[in-house]
N, C-alpha and C positions, 0 to 999 in steps of 0.2 A: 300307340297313342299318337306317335308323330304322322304317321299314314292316314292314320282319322284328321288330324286338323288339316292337313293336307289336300285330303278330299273338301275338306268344308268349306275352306278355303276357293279351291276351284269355285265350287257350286256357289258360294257367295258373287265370286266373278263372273260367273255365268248371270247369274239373276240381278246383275248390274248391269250388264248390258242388255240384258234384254227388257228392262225395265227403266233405260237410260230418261227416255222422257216423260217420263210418270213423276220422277222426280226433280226435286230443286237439287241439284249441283253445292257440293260443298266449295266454298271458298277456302279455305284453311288447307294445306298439305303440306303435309311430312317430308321432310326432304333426309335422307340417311345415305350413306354411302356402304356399299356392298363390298363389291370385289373388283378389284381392277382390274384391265384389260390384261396387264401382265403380271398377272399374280403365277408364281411357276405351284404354289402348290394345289391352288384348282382345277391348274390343266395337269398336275400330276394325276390329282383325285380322278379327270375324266378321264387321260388313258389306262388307267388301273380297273375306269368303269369300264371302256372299250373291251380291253384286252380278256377280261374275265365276264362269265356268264353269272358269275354269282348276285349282282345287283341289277340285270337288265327288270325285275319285275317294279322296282320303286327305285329308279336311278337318283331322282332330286331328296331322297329321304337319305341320300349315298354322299348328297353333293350341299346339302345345305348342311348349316351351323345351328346345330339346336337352340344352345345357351344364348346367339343373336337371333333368332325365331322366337324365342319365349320371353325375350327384351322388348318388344313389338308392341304397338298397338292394331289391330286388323288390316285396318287400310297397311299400314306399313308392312305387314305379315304377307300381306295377298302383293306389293311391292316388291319386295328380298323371292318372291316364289318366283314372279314372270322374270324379274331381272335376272337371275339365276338360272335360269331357261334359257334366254339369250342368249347368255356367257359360253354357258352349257354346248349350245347351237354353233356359236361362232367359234369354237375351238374345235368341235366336231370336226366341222367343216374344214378348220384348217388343218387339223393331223391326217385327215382323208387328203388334202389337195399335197401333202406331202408324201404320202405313201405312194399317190399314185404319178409323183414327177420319180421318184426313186427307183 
């Protein structure tokens, strides 16, 4: 179930941008807070995703928090996805830029 909203999710994003000027722009947004830069258990969660083969086919299904996924409204839903992706992205990056000064 979480991998189907997940897809939907994207596609919704997708068909937002590509249909950016077709529409009036909402004024109203959600402002929530995810995860911080130095959250040690998200970057546990990504090196456990690194290290192991077992989550590489739906890593963000691995990395997000359901029970704050299903607290959401969509716009916020399709928010907690890409920010979670970032997070995801710059921690990559940074366990990579350490492995390879080590």
């Amino acid at each position: 179930m979480k991998s189907d909203l997940l897809k939907a999710l994207a596609l919704k994003a997708k068909n937002r941008l590509i249909n950016r000027n077709n529409k009036v722009i909402q004024t109203e947004r959600t402002s929530i807070k995810i995860i911080s830069d130095t959250d040690k258990e998200f970057e546990a969660k990504v090196k456990t995703l690194l290290s192991s083969d077992e989550y590489t086919l739906n890593p963000m299904k691995f990395l997000m928090d359901e029970s704050k996924l299903m607290k959401l409204d969509a716009i916020g839903k399709e928010r907690y996805l890409f920010e979670t992706i970032d997070k995801y992205n710059k921690i990559k990056n940074s366990i990579q830029k350490e492995n390879n000064i080590c």
